[in-house]
C-alpha positions, -999 to 999 in steps of 0.1 A, spaced: -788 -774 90 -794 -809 71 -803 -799 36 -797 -762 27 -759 -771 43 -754 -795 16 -754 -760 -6 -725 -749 9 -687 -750 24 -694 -746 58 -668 -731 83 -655 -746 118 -684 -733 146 -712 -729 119 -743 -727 135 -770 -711 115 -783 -711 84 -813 -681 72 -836 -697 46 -855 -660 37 -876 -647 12 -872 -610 2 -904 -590 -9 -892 -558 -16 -855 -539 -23 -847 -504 -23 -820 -486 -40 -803 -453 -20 -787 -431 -36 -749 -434 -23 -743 -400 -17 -730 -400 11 -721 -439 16 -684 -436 23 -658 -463 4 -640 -486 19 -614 -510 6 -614 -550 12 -579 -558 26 -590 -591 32 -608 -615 51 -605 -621 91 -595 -657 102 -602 -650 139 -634 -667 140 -623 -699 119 -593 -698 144 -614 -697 177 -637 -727 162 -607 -749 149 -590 -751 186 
């Protein structure tokens, strides 16, 4: 992870970095993509790597 972590704030139990190159992007239409909220993010990972 030398290099592209340097790019970053990494998280306790990092472990992978994906260096990727993208050649093509579709759109949908959304129709039928349902919406969800953000209530926030999870700290159970961070917690599990910290101890």
């Amino acid at each position: 992870m030398s290099g592209l972590s340097d790019h970053f704030d990494l998280i306790p139990g990092a472990r992978q970095i994906f260096d990727l190159s993208v050649d093509l992007v579709q759109k949908y239409c959304g129709m039928s993509v349902p919406f969800y909220n953000f209530d926030g993010s999870r700290d159970q990972l961070n917690d599990w790597a910290t101890k």
